[in-house]
Legacy VTK file of the C-alpha trace (Angstrom):
# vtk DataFile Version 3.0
C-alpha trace
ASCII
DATASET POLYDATA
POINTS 427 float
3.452 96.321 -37.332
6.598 95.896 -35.559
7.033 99.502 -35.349
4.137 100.225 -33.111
5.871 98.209 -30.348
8.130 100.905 -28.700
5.005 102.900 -27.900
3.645 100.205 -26.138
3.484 98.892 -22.405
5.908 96.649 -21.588
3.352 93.776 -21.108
2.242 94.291 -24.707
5.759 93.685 -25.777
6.099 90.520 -23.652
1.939 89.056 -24.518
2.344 90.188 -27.867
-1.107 92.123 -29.059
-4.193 90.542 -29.573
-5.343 90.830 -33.454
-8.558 88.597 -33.233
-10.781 90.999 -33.767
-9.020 92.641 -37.172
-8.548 89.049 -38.350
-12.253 87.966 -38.203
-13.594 91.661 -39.054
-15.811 92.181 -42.127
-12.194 93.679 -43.373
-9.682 91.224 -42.494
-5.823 91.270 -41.498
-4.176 89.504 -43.823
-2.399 86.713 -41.673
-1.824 83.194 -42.688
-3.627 80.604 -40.752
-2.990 76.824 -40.456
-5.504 74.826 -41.593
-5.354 72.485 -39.094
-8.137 69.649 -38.920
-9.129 66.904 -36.726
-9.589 63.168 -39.242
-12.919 61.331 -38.615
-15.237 63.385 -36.720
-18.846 64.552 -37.079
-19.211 67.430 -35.462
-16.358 71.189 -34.417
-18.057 73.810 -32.557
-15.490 76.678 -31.819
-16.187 78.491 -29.002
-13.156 80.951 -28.328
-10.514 81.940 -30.606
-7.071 84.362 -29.396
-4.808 85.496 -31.975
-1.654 86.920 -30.759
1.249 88.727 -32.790
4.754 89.006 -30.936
7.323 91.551 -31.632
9.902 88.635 -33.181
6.922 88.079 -35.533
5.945 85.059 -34.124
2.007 84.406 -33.804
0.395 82.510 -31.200
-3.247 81.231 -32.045
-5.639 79.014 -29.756
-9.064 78.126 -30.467
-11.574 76.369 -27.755
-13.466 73.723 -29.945
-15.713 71.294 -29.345
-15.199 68.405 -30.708
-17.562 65.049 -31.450
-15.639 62.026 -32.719
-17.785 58.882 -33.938
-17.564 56.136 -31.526
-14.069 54.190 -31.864
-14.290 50.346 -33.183
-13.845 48.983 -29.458
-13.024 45.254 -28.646
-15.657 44.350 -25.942
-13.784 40.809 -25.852
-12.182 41.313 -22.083
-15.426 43.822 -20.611
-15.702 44.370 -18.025
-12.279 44.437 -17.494
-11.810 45.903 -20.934
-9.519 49.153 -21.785
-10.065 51.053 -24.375
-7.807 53.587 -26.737
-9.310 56.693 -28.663
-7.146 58.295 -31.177
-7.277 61.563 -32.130
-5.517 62.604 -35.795
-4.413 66.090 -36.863
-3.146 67.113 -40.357
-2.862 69.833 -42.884
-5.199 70.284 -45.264
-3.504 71.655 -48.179
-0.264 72.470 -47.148
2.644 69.296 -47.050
5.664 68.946 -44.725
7.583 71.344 -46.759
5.208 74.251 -45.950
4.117 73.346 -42.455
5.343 71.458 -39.831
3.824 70.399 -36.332
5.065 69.637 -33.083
4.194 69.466 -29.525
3.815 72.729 -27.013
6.785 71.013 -24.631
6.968 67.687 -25.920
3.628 67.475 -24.404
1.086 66.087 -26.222
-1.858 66.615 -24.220
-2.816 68.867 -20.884
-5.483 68.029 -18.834
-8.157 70.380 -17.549
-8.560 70.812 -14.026
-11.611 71.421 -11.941
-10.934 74.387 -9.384
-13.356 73.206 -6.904
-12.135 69.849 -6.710
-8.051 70.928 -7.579
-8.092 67.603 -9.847
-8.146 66.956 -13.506
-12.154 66.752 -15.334
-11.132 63.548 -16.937
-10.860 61.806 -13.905
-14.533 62.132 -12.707
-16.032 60.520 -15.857
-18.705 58.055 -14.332
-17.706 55.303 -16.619
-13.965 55.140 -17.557
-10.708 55.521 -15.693
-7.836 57.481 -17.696
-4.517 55.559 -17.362
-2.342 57.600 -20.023
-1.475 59.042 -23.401
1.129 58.695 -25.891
1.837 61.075 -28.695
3.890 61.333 -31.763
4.225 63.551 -34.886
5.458 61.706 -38.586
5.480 62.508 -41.842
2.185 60.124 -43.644
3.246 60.184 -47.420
-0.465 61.017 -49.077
1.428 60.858 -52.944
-0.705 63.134 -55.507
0.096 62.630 -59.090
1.917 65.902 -59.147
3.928 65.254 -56.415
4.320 61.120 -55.797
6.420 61.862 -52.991
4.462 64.182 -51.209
4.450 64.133 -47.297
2.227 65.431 -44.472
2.996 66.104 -41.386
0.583 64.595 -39.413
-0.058 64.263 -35.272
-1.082 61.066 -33.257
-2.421 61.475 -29.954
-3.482 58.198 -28.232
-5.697 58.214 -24.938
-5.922 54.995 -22.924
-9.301 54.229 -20.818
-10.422 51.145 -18.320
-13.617 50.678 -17.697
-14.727 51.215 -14.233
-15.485 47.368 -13.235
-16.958 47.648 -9.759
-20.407 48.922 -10.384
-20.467 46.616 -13.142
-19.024 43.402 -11.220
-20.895 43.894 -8.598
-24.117 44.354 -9.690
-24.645 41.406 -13.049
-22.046 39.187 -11.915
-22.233 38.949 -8.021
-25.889 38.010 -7.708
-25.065 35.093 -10.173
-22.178 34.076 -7.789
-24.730 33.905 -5.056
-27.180 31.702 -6.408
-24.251 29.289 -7.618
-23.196 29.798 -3.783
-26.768 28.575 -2.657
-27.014 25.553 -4.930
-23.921 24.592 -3.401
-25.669 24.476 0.215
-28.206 21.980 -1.842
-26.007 19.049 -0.983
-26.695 19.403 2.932
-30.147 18.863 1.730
-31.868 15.600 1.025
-31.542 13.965 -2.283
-34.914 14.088 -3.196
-35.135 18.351 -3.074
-31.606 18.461 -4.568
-32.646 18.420 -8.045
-35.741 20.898 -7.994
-32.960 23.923 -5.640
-30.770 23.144 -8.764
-33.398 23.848 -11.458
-34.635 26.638 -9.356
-31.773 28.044 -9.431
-30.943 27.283 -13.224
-34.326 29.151 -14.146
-33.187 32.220 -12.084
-30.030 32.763 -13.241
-31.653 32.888 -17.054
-34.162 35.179 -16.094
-30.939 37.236 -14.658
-28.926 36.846 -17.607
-31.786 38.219 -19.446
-31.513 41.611 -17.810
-27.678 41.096 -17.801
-27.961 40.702 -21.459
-29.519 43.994 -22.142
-27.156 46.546 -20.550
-23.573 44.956 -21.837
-22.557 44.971 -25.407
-24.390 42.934 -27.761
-21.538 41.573 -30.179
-20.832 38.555 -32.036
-18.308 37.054 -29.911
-17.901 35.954 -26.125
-17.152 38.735 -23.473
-15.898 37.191 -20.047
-19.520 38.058 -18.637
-20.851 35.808 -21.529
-18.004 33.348 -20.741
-18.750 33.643 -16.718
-22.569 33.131 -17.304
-22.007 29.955 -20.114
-19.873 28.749 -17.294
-21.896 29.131 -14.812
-24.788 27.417 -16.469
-22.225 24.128 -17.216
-21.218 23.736 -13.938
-25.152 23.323 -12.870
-26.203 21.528 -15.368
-23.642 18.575 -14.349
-24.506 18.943 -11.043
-27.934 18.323 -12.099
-26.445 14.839 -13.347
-24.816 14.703 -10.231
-27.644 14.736 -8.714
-29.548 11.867 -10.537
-26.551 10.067 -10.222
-26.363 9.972 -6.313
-30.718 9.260 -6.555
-29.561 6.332 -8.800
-27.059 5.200 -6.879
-28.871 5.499 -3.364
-31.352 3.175 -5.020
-28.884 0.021 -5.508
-27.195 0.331 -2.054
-29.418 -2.237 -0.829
-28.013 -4.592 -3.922
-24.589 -3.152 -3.351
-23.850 -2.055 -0.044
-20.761 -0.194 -0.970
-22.632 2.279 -2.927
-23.430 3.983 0.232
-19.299 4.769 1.034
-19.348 6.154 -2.614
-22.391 8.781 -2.372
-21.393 10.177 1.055
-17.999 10.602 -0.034
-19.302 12.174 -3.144
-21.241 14.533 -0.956
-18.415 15.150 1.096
-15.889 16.311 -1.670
-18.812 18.056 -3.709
-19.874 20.399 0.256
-15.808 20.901 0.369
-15.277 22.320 -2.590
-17.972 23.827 -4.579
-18.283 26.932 -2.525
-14.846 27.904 -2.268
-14.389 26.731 -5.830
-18.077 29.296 -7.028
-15.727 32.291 -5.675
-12.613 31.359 -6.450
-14.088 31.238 -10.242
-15.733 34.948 -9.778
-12.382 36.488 -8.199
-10.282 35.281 -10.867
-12.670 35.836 -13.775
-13.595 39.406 -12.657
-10.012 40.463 -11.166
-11.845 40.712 -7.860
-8.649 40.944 -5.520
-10.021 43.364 -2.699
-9.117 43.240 0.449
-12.664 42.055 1.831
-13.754 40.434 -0.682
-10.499 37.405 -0.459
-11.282 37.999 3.134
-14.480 36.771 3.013
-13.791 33.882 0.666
-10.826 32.979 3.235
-13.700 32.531 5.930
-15.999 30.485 4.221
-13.349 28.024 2.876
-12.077 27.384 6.488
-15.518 27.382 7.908
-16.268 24.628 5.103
-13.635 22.437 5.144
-13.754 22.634 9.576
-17.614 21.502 9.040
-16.572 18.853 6.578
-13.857 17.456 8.581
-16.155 16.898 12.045
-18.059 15.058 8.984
-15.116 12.041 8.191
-16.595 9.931 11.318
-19.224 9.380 9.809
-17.932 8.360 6.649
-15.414 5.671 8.371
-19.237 4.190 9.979
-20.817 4.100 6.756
-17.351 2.304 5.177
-17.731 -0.016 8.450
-21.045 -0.772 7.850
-20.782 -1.211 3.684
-17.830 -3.743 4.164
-19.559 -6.308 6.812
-23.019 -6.195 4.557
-20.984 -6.561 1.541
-19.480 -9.791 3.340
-22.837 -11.026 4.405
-23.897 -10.338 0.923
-20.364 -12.832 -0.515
-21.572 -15.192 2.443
-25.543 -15.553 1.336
-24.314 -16.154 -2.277
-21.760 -18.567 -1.767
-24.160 -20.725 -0.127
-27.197 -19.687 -2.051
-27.986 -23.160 -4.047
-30.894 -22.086 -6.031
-29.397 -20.701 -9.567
-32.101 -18.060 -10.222
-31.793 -16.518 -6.247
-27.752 -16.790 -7.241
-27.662 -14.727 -9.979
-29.452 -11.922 -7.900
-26.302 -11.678 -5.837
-23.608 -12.413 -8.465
-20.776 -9.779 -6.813
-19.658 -7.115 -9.448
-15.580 -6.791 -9.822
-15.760 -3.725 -7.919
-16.709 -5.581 -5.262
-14.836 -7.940 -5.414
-11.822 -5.288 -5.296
-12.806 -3.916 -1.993
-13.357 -6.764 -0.526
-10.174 -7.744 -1.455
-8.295 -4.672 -0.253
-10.178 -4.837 2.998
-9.546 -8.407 3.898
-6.114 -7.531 6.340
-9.355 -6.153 8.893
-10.463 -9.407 10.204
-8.276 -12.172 11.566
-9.604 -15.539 11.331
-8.849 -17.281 14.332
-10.389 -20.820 12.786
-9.884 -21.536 9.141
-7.198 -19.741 7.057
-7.807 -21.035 3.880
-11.388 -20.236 3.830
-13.088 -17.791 1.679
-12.094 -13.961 3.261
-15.970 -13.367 2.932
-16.744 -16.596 5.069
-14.213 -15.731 7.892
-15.266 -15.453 11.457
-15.452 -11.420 11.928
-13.022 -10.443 14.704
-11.109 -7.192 14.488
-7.416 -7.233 13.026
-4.655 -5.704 15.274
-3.921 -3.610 11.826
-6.712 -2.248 11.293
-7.488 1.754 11.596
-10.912 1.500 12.835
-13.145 -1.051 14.983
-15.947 -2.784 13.797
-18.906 -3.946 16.066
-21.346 -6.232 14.440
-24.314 -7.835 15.718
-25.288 -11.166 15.634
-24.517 -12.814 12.443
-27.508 -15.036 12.757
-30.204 -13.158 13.018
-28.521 -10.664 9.874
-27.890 -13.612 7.763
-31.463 -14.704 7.871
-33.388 -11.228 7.079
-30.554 -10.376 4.010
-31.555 -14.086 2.742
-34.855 -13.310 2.872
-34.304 -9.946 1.239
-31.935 -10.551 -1.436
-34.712 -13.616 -2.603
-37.504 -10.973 -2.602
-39.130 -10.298 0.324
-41.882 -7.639 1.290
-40.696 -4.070 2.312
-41.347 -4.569 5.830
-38.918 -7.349 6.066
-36.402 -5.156 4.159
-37.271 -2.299 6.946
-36.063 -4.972 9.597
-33.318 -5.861 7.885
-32.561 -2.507 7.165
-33.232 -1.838 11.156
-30.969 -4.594 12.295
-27.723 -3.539 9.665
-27.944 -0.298 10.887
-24.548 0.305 13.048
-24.534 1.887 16.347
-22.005 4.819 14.806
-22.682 7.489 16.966
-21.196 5.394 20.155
-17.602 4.689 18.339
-17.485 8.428 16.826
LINES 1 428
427 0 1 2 3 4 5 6 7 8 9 10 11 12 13 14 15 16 17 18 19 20 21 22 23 24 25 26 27 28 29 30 31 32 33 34 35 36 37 38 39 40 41 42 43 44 45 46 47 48 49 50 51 52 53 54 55 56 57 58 59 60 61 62 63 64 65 66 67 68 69 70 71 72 73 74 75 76 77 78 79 80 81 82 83 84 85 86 87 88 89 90 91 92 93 94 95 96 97 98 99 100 101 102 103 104 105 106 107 108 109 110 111 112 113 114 115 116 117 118 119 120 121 122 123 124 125 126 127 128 129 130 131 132 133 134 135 136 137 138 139 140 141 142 143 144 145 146 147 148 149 150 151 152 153 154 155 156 157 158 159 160 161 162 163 164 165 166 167 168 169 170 171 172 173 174 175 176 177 178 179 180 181 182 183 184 185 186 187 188 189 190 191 192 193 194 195 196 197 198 199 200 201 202 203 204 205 206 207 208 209 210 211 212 213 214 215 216 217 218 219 220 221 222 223 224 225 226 227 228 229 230 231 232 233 234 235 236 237 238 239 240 241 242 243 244 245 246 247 248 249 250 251 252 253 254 255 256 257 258 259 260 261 262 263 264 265 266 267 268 269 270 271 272 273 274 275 276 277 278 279 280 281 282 283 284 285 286 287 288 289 290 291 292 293 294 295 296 297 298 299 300 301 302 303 304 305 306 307 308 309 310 311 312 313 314 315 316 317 318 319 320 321 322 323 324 325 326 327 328 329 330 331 332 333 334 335 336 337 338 339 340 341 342 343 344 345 346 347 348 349 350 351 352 353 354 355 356 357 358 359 360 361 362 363 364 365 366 367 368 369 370 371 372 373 374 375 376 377 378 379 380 381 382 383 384 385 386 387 388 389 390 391 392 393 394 395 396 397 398 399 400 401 402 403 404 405 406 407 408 409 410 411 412 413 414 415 416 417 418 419 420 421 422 423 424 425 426
């Protein structure tokens, strides 16, 4: 063969000649071929094959195959923010490290295809998964034989790396959820009575949600973060379902115990301040959701909520005003309350007790030092942070004496009438 190559073009010389076609003829060339294979895969369809001889001797051979590998075992534990790695294996079939040995066209392990039209690689306009890299490396995988126990292989690793394209994903199972969780949150502007039934509402949506949800991500035996997102999601309502029937409990005893009133409406005010913030915050940091827009928009809502909350206090400091002088009326009724049965009624809890205590430097009394602080004229202290206008103790002290003993509900609407504080005027 070699001595052919003076007679031929110059660009013969430096391409070498192509001896495909004598190779795969019905009567071959006798050249030595690799028999390179790919490990685990269940389908090669060859579609080209060049066979070049050079003048040195050296042969150049590249075949065009399609390839289908079975689907790698993936860990789903981190989708949708998984990445995934696909390894491909090639080896010798017959022939150990002593007969062949492989390496890399330029220490490069893989080249990537590119699309003329769009002058960029074909990998990077897969639909579902973002190529970050590859690594490859060639060793020398002992595969013993009991001719040869220290037979060796030389055998390629090529490892591709792949994220999962989240957006799509994100955006259209998770952010729907983070809406509704958003809108239960508005539930506490509401009254207490429709709280409960927007909450369960809102429960029974998100299931039939996570229903669908459940059908398009993988269906595995452990937790993904959209499973751990959703089983969160579905905690966090179901307490403030409790919530809810804690504040309906609790608005039913303020009567009883005035100071219940100071602890619902500050309940509401810390649950309006934080819960929607708190429903994104949750979906940015479980879904890696650091855009531009979307902390832009979570930024505006926060300061919009904790502004609305804030013109809000005032009327917290009336309700505290008007739960400590009932709560004092309350002390004052029992302490003079002779009748053992009608006593019992208003025995003061220790809680009670404690505020009252703690509140006592906001009245002066300007008569009797040593009495009771619950029996002391009202008058407001020079130390204290807010005023406190009350009505005329007379009149009060007769319609809670009459209440607390068991009246009808239309003396409890009078009474209820004449405790009610004229708030607006000192906010």
């Amino acid at each position: 063969m070699p001595g052919i190559y003076p007679y031929l073009s110059p660009n013969c010389k430096k391409d070498g000649i192509d001896v495909t076609s004598y190779v795969r003829s019905q009567v071959p060339l006798e050249i030595w071929l690799p028999d390179i294979f790919f490990y685990s895969v269940m389908d090669v369809n060859q579609i080209k094959e060049m066979i070049k001889i050079y003048p040195n001797g050296s042969m150049f051979w590249s075949r065009h195959l399609i390839v289908s590998f079975p689907e790698p075992q993936m860990n789903f534990k981190q989708y949708p923010l998984d990445r995934q790695n696909f390894s491909i294996v090639l080896q010798s079939f017959a022939h150990d490290s002593t007969t062949l040995s492989m390496s890399f066209v330029s220490n490069a392990a893989v080249a990537l295809l590119t699309n003329p039209q769009y002058k960029t690689p074909l990998i990077y306009l897969n639909q579902l998964w973002i190529y970050q890299s590859y690594s490859g490396f060639i060793i020398n995988k002992a595969s013993p034989s009991p001719a040869n126990p220290s037979r060796k292989f030389s055998t390629a690793y090529i490892n591709l790396a792949f994220q999962r394209q989240k957006m799509g994903i994100v955006l259209r199972l998770a952010l729907p959820v983070t809406v509704f969780v958003v809108i239960v949150g508005f539930s506490f502007w509401t009254s207490l009575d429709m709280r409960v039934d927007v909450t369960l509402q809102m429960i029974l949506v998100i299931s039939a949600l996570y229903l669908v949800i459940s059908q398009v991500i993988p269906f595995v035996g452990y937790f993904t973060i959209m499973d751990n997102f959703i089983t969160l999601v579905f905690i966090a309502l179901s307490l403030q379902i409790a919530v809810h029937f804690l504040t309906l409990t609790i608005e039913k005893t303020t009567e009883a115990h005035p100071f219940n009133a100071v602890f619902n409406l500050f309940m509401d005010f810390m649950f309006r301040l934080v819960w929607i913030p708190l429903s994104m915050l949750v979906f940015i940091m479980f879904f890696d959701m650091y855009e531009p827009t979307i902390l832009a928009g979570m930024i505006t809502i926060t300061v919009v909520t904790v502004v609305v909350n804030i013109f809000k206090m005032g009327k917290i400091c009336g309700v505290f005003e008007n739960a400590i002088y009932r709560l004092r009326e309350k002390f004052s009724i029992y302490d003079k309350e002779e009748d053992e049965f009608k006593k019992r009624l208003l025995v003061p809890t220790d809680f009670e007790l404690f505020v009252l205590r703690q509140t006592k430097n906001f009245y002066r009394d300007e008569s009797d030092n040593s009495a009771p602080v619950y029996q002391r004229t009202p008058s407001v202290s020079t130390k204290a942070n807010f005023s406190m206008n009350f009505p005329d103790f007379s009149v009060i002290t007769e319609q809670l004496r009459k209440y607390f003993v068991g009246t009808n509900r239309r003396e409890l609407t009078d009474t209820e009438d004449v405790l009610t504080f004229d708030n607006d005027n000192q906010m």
